[in-house]
Every structure is written in structure tokens, then in C-alpha cells.
N, CA, C and O of each residue as an XYZ file, in Angstrom:
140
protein
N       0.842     -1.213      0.000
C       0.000      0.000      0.000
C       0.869      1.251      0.000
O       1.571      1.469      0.987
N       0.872      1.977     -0.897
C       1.442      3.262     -0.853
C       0.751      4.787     -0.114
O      -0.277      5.327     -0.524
N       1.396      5.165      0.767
C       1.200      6.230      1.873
C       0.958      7.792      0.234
O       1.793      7.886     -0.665
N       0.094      8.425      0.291
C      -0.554      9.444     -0.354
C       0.056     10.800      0.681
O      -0.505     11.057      1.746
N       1.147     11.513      0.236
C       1.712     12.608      0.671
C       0.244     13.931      0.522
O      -0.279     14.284     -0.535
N      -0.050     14.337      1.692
C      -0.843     16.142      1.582
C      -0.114     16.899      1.864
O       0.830     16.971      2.651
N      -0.840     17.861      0.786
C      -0.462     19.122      0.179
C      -0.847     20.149      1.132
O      -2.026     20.272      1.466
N      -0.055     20.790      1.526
C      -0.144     21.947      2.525
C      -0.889     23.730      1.966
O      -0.112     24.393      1.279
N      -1.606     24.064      2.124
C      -2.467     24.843      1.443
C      -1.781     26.138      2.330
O      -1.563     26.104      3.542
N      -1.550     27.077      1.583
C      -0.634     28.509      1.821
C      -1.897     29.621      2.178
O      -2.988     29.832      1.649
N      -1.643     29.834      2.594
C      -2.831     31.373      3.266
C      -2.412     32.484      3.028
O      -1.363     32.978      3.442
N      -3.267     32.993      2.291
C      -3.140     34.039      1.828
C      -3.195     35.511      2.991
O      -3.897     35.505      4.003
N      -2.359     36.625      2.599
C      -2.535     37.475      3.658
C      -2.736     39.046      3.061
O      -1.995     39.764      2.389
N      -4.134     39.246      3.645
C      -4.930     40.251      3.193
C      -4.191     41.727      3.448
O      -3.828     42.200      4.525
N      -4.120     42.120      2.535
C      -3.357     43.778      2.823
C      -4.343     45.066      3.340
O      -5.459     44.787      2.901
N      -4.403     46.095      3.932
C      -5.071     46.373      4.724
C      -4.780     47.992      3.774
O      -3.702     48.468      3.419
N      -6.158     48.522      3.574
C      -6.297     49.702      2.625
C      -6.005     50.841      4.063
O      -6.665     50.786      5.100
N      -4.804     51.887      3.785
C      -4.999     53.395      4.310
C      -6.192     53.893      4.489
O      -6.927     53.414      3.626
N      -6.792     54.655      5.213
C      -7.501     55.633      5.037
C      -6.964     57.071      4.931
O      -5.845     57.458      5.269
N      -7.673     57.578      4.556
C      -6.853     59.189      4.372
C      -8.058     60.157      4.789
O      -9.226     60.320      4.436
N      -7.007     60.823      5.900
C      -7.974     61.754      6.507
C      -8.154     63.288      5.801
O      -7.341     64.106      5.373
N      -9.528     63.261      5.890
C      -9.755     64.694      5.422
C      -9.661     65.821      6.578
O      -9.807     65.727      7.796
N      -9.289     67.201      5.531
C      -8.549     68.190      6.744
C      -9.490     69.285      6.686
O      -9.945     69.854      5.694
N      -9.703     69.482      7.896
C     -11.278     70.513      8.024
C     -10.835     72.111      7.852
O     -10.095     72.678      8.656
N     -11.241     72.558      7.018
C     -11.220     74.239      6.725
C     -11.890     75.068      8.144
O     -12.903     74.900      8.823
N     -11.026     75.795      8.165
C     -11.442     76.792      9.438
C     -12.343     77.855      9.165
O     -11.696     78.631      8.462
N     -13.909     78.485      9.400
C     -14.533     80.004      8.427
C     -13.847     80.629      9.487
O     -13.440     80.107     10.525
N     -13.768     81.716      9.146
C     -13.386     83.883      9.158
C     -14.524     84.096     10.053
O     -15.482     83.515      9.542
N     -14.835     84.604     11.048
C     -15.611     85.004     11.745
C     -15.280     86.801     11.852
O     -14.508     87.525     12.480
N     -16.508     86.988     10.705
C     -16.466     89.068     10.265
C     -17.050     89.487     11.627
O     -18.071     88.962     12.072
N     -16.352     90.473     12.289
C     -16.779     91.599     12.915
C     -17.506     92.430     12.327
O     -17.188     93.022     11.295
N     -18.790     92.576     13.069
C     -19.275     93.761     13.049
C     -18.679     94.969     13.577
O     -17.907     95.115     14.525
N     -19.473     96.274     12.331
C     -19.049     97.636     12.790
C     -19.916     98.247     13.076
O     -20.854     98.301     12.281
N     -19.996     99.083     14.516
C     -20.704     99.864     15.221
C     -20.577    101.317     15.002
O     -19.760    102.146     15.403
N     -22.044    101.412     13.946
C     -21.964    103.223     13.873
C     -21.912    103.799     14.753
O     -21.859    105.027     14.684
């Protein structure tokens, strides 16, 4: 009887996406002028 060698199955390894942060704009806060 001949012994049947298994095949070792390789795993794959998932790469992991960046995120990229968005950069928040600051508004101008206008003074009022007092007649």
C-alpha cells in the first residue's frame, strides 16, 4: 500500500487599505461695525 503525501495549502494574507484623513477648513468670523 502506498502512503498518499498532503499538500499543505498557503494562506493568503490580506493587505489592509490606508484611510486618508480629510482636513477641516477653518470660516473667518467678520466683525461687526458699530456706527
Amino acid at each position: 500500500k502506498k502512503k498518499k503525501k498532503k499538500k499543505k495549502k498557503k494562506k493568503k494574507k490580506k493587505k489592509k487599505k490606508k484611510k486618508k484623513k480629510k482636513k477641516k477648513k477653518k470660516k473667518k468670523k467678520k466683525k461687526k461695525k458699530k456706527k
